[in-house]
Backbone as CSV, one residue per row, in Angstrom:
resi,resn,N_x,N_y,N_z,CA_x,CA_y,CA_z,C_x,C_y,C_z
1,UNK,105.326,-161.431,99.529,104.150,-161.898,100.250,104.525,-162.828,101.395
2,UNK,105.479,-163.882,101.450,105.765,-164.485,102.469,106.297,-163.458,103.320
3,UNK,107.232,-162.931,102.497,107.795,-161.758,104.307,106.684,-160.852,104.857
4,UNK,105.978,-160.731,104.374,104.747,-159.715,104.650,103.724,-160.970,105.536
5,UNK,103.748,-162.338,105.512,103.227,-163.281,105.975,104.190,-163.319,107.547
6,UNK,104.950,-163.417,107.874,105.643,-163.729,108.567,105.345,-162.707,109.234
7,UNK,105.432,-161.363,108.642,105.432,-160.329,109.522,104.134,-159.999,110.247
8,UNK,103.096,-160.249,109.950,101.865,-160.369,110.392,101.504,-162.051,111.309
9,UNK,102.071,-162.759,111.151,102.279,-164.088,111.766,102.984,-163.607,113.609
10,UNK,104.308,-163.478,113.138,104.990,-162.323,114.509,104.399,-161.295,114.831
11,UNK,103.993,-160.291,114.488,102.973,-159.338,114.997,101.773,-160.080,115.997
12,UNK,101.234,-160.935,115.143,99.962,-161.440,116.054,100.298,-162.280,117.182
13,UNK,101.396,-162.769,117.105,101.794,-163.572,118.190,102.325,-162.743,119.343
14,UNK,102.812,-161.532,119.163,103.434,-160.251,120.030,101.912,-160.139,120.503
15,UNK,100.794,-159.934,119.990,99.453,-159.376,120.396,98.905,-160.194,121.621
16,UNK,98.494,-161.138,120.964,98.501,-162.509,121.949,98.919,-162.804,123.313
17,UNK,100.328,-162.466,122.779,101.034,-162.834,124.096,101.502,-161.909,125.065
18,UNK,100.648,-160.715,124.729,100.488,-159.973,125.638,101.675,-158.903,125.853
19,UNK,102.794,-158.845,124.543,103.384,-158.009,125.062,103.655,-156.569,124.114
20,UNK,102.431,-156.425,123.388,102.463,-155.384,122.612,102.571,-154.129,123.083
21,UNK,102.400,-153.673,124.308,102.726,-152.498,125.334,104.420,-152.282,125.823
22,UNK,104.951,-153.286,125.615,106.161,-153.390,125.553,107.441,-152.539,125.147
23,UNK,107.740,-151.365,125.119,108.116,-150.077,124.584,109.395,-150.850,123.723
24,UNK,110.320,-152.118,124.447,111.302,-152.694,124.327,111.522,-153.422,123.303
25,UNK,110.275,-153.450,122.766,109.649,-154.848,121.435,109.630,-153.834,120.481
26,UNK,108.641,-152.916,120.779,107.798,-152.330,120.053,108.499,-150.870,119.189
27,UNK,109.486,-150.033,120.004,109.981,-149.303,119.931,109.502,-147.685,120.216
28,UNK,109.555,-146.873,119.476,108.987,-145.564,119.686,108.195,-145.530,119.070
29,UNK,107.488,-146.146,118.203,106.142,-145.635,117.251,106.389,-144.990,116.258
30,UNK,107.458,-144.288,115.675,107.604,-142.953,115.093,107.400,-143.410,113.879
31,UNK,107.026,-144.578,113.424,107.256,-144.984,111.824,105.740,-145.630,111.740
32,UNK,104.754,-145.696,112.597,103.150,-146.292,112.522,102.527,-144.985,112.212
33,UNK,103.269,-143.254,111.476,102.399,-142.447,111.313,102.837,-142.011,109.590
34,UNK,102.195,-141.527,108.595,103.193,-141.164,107.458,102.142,-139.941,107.012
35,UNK,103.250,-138.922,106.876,102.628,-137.626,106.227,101.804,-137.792,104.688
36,UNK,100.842,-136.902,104.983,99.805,-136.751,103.865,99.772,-135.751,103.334
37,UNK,100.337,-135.066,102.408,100.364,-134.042,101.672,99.287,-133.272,101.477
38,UNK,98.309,-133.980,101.201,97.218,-133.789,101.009,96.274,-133.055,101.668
39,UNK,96.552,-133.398,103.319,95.903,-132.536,104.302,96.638,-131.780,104.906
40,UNK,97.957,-130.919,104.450,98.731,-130.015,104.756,97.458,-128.846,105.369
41,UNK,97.686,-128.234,106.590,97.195,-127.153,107.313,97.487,-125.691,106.585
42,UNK,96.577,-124.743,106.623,97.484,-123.001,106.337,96.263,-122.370,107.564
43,UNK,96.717,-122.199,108.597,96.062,-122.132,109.597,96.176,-120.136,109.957
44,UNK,97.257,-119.921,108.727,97.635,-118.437,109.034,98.649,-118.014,110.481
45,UNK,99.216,-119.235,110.932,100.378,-119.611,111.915,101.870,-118.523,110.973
46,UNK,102.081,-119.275,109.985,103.309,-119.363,109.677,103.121,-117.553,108.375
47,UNK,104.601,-117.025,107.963,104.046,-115.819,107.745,103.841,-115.665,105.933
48,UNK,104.536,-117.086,105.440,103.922,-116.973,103.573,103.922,-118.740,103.572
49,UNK,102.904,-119.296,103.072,102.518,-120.518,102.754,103.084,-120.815,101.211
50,UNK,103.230,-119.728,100.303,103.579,-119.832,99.088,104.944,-120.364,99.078
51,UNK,106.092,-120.127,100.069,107.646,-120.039,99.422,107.599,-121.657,100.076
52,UNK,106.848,-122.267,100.814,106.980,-123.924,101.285,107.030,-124.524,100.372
53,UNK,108.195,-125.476,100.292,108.395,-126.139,99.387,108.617,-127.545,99.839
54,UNK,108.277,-129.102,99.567,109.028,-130.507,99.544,110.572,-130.298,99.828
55,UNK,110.932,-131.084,100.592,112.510,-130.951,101.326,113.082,-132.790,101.114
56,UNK,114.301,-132.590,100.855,114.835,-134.035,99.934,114.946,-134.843,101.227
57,UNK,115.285,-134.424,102.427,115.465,-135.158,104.141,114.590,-135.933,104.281
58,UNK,113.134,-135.850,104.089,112.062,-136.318,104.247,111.061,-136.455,103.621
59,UNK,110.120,-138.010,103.772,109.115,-137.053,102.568,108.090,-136.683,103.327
60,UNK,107.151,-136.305,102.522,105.958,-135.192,103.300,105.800,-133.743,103.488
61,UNK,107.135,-133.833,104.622,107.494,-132.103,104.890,106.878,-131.180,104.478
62,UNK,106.692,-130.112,104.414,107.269,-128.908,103.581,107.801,-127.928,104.596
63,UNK,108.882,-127.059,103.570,109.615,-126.195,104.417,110.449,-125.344,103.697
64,UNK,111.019,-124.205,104.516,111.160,-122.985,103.557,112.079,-122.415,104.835
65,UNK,113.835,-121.851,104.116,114.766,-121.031,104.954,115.071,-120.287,104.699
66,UNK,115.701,-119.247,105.138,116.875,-118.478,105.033,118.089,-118.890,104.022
67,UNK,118.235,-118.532,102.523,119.290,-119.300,101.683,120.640,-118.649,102.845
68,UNK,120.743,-117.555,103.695,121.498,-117.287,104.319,121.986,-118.027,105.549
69,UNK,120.961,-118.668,105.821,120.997,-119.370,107.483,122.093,-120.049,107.960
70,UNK,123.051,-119.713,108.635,123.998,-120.401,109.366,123.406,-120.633,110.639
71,UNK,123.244,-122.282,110.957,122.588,-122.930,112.148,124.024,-123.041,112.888
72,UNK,125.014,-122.741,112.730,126.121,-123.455,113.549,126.184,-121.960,114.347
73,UNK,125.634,-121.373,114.266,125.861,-120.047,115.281,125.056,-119.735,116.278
74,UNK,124.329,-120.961,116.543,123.207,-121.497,117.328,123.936,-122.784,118.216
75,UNK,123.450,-122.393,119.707,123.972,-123.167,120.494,123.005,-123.137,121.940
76,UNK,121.903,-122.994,121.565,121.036,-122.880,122.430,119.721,-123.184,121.563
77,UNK,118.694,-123.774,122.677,117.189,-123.520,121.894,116.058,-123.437,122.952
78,UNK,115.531,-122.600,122.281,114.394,-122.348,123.235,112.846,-123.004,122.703
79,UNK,112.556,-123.490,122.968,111.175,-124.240,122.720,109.810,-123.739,123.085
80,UNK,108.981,-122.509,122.243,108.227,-121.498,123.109,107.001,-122.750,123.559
81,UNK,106.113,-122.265,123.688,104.548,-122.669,124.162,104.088,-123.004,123.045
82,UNK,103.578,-124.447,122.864,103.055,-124.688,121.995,101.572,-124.217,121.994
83,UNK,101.022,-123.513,120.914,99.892,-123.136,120.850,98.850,-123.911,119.641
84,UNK,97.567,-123.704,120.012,96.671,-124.520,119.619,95.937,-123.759,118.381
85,UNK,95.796,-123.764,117.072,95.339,-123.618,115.744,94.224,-124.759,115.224
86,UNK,92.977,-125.178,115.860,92.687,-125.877,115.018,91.401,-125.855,114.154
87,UNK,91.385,-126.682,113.375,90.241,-126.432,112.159,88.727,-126.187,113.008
88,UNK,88.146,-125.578,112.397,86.663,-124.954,112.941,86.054,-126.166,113.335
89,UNK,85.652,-126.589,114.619,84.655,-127.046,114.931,85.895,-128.200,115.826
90,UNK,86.863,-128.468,115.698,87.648,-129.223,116.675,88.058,-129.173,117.743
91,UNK,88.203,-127.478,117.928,88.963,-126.602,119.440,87.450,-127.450,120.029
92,UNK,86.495,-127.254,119.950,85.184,-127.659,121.031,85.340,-128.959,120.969
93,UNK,85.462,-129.966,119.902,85.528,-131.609,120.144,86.655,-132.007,121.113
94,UNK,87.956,-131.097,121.183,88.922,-131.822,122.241,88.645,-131.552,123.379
95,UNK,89.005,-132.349,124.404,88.705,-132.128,125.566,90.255,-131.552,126.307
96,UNK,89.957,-130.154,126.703,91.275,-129.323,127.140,92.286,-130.035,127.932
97,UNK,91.718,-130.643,129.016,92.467,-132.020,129.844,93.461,-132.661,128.395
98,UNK,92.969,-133.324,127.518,93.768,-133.810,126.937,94.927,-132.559,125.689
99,UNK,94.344,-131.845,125.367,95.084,-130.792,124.651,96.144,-130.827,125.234
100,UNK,96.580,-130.170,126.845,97.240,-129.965,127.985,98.518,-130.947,127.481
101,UNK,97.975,-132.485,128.045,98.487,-133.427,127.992,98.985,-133.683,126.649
102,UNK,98.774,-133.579,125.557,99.285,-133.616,124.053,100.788,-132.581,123.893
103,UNK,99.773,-131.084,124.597,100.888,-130.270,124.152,102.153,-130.432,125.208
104,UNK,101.718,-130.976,126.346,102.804,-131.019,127.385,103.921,-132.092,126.575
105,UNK,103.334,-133.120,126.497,104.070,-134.808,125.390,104.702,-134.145,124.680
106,UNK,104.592,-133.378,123.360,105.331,-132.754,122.445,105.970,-132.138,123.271
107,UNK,106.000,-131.023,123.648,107.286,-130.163,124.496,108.418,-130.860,124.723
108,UNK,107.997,-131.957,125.564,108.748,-132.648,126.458,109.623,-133.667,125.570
109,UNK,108.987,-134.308,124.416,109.787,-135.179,123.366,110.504,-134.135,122.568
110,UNK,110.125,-132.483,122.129,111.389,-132.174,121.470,112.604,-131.894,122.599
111,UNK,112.393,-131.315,124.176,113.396,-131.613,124.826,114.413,-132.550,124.711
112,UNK,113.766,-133.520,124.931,114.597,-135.103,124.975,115.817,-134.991,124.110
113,UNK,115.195,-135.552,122.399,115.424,-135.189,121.326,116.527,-133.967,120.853
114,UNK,116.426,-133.220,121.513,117.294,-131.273,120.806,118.251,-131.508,122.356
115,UNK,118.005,-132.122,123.619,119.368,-131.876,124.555,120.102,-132.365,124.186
116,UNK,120.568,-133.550,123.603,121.984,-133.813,123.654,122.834,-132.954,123.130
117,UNK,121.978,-132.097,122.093,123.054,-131.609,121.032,122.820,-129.840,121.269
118,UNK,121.523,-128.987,122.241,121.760,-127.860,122.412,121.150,-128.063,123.384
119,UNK,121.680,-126.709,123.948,121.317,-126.306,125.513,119.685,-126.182,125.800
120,UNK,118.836,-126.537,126.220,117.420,-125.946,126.085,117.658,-124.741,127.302
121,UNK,116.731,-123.420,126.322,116.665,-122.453,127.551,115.467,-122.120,127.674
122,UNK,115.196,-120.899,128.563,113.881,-120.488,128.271,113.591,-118.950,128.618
123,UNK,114.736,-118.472,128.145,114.501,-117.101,127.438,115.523,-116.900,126.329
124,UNK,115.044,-116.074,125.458,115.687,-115.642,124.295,116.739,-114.497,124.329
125,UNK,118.168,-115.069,123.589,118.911,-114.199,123.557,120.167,-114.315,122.828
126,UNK,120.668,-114.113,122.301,122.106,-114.169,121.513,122.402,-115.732,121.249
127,UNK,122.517,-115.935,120.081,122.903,-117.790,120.291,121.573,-119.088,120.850
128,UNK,120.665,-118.190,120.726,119.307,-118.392,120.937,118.059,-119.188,119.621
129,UNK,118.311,-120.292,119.447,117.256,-120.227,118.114,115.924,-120.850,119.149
130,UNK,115.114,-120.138,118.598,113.594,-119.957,119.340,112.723,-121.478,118.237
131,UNK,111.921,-122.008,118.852,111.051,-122.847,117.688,109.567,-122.345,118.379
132,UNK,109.033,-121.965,117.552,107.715,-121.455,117.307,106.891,-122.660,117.345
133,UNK,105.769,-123.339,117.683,104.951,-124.388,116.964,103.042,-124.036,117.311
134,UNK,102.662,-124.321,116.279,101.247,-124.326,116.300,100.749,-126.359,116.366
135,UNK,99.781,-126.392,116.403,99.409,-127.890,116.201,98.046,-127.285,115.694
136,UNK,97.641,-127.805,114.076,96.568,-127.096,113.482,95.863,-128.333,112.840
137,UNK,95.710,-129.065,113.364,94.666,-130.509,113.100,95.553,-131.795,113.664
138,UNK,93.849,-131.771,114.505,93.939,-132.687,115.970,92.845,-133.308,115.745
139,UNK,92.789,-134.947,115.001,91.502,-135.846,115.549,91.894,-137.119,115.618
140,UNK,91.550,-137.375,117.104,91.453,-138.941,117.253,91.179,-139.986,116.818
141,UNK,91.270,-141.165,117.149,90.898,-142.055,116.013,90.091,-143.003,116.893
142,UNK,89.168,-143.095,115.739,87.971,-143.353,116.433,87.786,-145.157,116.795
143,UNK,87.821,-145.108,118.346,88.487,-146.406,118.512,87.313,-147.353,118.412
144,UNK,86.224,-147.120,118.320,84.726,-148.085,118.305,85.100,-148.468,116.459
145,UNK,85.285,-147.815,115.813,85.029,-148.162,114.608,86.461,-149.336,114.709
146,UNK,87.355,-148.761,114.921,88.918,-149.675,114.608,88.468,-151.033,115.269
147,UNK,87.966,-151.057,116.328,87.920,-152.075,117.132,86.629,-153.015,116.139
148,UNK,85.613,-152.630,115.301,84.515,-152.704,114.818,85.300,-153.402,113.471
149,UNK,86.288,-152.811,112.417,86.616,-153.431,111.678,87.850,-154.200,111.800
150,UNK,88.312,-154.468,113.064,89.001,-155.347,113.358,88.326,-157.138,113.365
151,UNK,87.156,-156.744,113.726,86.514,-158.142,114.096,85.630,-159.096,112.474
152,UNK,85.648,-158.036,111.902,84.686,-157.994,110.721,85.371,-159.693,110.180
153,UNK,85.042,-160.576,109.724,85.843,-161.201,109.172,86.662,-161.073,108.103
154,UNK,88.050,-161.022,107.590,88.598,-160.391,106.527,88.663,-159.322,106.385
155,UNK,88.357,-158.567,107.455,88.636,-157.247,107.446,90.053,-156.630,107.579
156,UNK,90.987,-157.387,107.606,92.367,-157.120,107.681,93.125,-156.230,106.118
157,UNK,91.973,-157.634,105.221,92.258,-157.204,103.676,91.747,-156.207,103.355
158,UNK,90.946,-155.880,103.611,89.947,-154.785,103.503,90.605,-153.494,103.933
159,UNK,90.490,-152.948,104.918,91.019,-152.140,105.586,92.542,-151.997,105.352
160,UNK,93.707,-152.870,105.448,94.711,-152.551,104.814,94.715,-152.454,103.145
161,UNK,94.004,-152.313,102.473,94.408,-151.838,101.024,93.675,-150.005,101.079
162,UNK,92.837,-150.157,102.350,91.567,-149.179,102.003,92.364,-147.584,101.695
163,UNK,93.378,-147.471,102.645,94.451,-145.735,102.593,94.562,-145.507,101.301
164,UNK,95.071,-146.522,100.440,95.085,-145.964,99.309,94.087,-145.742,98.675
165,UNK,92.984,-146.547,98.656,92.003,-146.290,97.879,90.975,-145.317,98.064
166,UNK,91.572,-144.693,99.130,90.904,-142.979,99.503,91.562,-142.137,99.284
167,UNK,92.567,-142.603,98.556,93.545,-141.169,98.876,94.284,-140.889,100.185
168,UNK,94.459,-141.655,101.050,95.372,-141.600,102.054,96.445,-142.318,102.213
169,UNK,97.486,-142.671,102.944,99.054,-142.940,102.904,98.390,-145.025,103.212
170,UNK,99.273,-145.474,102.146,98.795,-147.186,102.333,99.171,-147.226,103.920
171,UNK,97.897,-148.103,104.121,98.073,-148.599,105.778,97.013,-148.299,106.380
172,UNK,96.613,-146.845,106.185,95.918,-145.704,106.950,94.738,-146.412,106.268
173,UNK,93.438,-145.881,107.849,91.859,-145.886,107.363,91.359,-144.625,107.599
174,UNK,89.837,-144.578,107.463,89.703,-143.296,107.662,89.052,-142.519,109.077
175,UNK,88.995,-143.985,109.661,88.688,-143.495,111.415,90.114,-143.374,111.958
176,UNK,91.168,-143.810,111.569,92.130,-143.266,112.221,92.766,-141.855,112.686
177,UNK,93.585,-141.465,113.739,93.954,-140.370,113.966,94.636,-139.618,112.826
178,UNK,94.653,-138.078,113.065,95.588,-137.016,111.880,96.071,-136.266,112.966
179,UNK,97.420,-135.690,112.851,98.193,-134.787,113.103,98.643,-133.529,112.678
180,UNK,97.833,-132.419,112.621,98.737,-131.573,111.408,99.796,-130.281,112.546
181,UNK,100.628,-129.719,112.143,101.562,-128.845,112.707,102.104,-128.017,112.292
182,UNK,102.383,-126.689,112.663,103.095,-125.700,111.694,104.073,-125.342,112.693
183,UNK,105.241,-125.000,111.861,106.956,-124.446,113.097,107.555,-123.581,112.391
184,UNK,107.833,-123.043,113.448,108.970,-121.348,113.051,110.185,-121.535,113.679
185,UNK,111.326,-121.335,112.865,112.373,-120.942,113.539,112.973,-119.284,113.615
186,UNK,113.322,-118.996,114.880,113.443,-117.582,114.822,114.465,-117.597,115.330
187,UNK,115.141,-116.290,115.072,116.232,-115.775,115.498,115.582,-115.481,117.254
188,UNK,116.535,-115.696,118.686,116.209,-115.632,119.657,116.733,-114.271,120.122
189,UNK,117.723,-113.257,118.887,117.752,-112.139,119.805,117.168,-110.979,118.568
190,UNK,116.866,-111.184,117.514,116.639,-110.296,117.205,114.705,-110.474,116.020
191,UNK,114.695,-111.491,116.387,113.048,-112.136,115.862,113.044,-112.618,114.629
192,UNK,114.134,-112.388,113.566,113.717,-112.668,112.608,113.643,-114.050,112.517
193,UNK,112.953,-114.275,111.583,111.680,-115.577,110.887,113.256,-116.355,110.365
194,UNK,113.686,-117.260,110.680,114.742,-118.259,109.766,114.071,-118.959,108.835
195,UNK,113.486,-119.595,109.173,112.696,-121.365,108.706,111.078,-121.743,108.850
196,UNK,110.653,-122.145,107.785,109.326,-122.457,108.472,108.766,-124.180,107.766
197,UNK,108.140,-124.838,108.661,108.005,-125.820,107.976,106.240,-126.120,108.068
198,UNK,105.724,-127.281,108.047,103.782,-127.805,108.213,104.531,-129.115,107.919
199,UNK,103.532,-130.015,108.408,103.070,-131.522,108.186,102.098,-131.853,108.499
200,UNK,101.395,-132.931,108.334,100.444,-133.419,108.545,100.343,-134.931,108.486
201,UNK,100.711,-135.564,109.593,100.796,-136.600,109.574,99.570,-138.192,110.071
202,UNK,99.067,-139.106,109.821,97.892,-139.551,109.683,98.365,-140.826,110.273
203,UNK,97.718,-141.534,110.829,97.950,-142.956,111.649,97.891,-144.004,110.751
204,UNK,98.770,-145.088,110.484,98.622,-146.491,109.976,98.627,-147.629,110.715
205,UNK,97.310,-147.851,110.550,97.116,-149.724,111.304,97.887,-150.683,110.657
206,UNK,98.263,-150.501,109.528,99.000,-151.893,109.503,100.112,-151.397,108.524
207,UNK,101.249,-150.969,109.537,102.205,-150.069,108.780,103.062,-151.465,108.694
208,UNK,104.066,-151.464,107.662,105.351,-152.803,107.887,106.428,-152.461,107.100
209,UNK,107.361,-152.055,107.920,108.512,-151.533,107.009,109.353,-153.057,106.705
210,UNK,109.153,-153.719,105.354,109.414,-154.552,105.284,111.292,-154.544,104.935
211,UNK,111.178,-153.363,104.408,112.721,-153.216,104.386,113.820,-153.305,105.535
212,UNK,113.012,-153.032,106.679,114.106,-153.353,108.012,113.882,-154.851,108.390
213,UNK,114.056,-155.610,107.516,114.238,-157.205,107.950,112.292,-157.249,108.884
214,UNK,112.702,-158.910,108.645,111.433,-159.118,109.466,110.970,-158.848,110.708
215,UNK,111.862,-158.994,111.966,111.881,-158.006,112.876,111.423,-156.778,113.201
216,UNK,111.966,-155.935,112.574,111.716,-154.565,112.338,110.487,-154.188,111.721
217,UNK,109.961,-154.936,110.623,108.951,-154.960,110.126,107.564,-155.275,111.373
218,UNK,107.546,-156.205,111.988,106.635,-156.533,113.088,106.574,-155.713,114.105
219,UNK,107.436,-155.413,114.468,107.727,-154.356,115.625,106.531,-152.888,114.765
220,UNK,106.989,-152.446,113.644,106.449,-151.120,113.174,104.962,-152.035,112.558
221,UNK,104.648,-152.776,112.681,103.088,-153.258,112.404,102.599,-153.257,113.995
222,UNK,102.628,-153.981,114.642,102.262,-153.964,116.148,101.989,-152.451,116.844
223,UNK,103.256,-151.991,116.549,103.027,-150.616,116.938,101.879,-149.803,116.606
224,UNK,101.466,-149.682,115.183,100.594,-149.042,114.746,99.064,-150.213,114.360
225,UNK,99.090,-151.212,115.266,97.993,-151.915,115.094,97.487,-151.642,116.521
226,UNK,98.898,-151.573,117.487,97.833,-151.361,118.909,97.664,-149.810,119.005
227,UNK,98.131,-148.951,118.697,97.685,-147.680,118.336,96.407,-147.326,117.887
228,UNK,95.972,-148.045,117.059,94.604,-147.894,116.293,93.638,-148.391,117.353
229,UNK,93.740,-148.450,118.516,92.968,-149.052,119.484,93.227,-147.833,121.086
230,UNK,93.847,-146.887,120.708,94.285,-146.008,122.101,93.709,-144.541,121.022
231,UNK,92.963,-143.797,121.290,92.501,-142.757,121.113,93.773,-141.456,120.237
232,UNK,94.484,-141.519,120.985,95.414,-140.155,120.666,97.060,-140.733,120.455
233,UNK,97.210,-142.041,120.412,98.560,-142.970,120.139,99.585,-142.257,119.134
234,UNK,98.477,-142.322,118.200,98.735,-141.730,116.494,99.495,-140.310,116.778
235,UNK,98.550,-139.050,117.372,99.453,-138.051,117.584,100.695,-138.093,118.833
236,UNK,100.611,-138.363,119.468,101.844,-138.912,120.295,103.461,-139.564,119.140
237,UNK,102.783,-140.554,118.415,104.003,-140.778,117.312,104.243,-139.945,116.648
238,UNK,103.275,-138.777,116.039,103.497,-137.692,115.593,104.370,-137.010,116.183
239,UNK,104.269,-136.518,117.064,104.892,-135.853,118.080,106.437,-136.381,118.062
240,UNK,106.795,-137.446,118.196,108.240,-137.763,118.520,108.829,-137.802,117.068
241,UNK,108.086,-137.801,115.897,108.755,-138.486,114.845,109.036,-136.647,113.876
242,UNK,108.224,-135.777,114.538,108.814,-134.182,114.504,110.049,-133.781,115.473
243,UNK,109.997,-134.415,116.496,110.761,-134.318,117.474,112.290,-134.616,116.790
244,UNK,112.200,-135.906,116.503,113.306,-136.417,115.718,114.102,-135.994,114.565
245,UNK,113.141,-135.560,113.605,113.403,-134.998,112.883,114.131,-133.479,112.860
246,UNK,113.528,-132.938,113.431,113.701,-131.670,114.127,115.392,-131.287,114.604
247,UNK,115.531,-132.712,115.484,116.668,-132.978,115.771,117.517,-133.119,114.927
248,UNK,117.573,-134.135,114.114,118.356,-134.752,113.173,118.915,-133.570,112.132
249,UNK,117.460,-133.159,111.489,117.764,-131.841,110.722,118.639,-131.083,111.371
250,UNK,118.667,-130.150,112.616,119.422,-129.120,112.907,120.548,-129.841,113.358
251,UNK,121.199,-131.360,113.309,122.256,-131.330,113.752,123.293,-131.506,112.210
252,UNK,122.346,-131.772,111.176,122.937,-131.626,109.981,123.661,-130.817,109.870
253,UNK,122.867,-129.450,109.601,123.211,-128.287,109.751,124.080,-127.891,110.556
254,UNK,124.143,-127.912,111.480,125.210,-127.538,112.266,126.674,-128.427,112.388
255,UNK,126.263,-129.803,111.824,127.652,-130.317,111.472,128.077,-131.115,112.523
256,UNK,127.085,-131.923,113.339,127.868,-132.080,114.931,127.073,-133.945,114.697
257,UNK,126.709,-134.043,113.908,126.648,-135.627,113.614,124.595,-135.432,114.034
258,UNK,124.346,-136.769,114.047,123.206,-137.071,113.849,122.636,-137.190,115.653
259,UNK,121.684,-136.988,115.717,121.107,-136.431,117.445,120.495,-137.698,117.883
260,UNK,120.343,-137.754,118.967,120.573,-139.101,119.888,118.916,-139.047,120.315
């Protein structure tokens, strides 16, 4: 409880003082979002939902390979068009301007992420692994309410115990943003299906990884406290923290160390 004091003590003083926009303080966000099992997508993207299974790399995930798959025979990637899957009645709530802008952000963060360690191309062919992606639940977080139980008095207590007590990931409320996503890996010269994974990942206002020292801890509270106040923040961290992963995973596999 004191380190959890401290860490909310430094957080608010980062707020304050104006430098919670700070990318330098604050970091990438990628740890103010945590998968929900619970609202896993089957959007009919991916081609059997049954063989997905929990993966030991991460939690949340799910995902399903090739027991054959040699990734080290891959030295290229192609990153198709991300396409849009979402739950009935959402394709009309987003506004396409921002879709654009979402799906452009993702593209562009698994670039980042997958160059150091493969070539990005953009056609398919020999030495080619293709990534497929759908994005199959997209909602914002609804910033009148966040901003609404921010002010409440004691609403800090409130609202941070509340994720769990709905059934959602501790941290998380229920006006906050969700992320869900489905990915294919394919063979780039001859189509076949390698890999397939889903997540669904959900925004936390008052995330605190207390295990990375106090520091670290404030930094990943701030992050996902001023998030809960920017509309689409939440999927944006989504976005990089697949990105990352994404990365990390295939450089396992391939044996060439951990991706930058």
């Amino acid at each position: 409880m004191v380190r959890l004091s401290c860490v909310i003590a430094f957080a608010a003083a980062v707020l304050v003082g104006g430098c919670a926009t700070d990318s330098s303080l604050l970091g990438d966000g990628t740890s103010v979002t945590a998968s929900d099992p619970t609202r896993l997508t089957h959007s009919g993207f991916l081609s059997d939902y049954g063989r997905l299974a929990p993966v030991s790399w991460t939690q949340g995930v799910q995902c399903w390979r090739q027991p054959s798959l040699d990734v080290k025979q891959y030295d290229k990637v192609l990153i198709a068009r991300i396409k849009v899957s979402l739950k009935p009645g959402q394709q009309e709530a987003v506004d396409p301007t921002d879709l654009k802008m979402l799906t452009d952000y993702f593209h562009a963060s698994l670039v980042k992420a997958l160059k150091p360690q493969m070539q990005v191309v953009e056609q398919p062919g020999p030495g080619v692994l293709a990534l497929r992606i759908a994005l199959t639940n997209l909602v914002p977080t609804d910033v009148t309410r966040s901003v609404a139980g921010s002010v409440v008095p004691y609403g800090f207590v409130a609202e941070a115990g509340s994720g769990v007590a709905t059934g959602r990931p501790a941290g998380s409320t229920p006006y906050l943003g969700e992320t869900g996503m489905e990915m294919q890996f394919v063979d780039g010269a001859s189509g076949k299906i390698l890999a397939e994974c889903r997540d669904t990942e959900v925004g936390r206002k008052y995330a605190a990884a207390l295990d990375a020292g106090a520091a670290g801890a404030a930094q990943t509270w701030a992050n996902g406290y001023v998030s809960a106040f920017q509309g689409w923040s939440y999927a944006k961290n989504a976005f990089d923290k697949w990105a990352a992963l994404t990365a990390q995973r295939l450089a396992a596999l391939r044996g060439v160390g951990a991706a930058n």
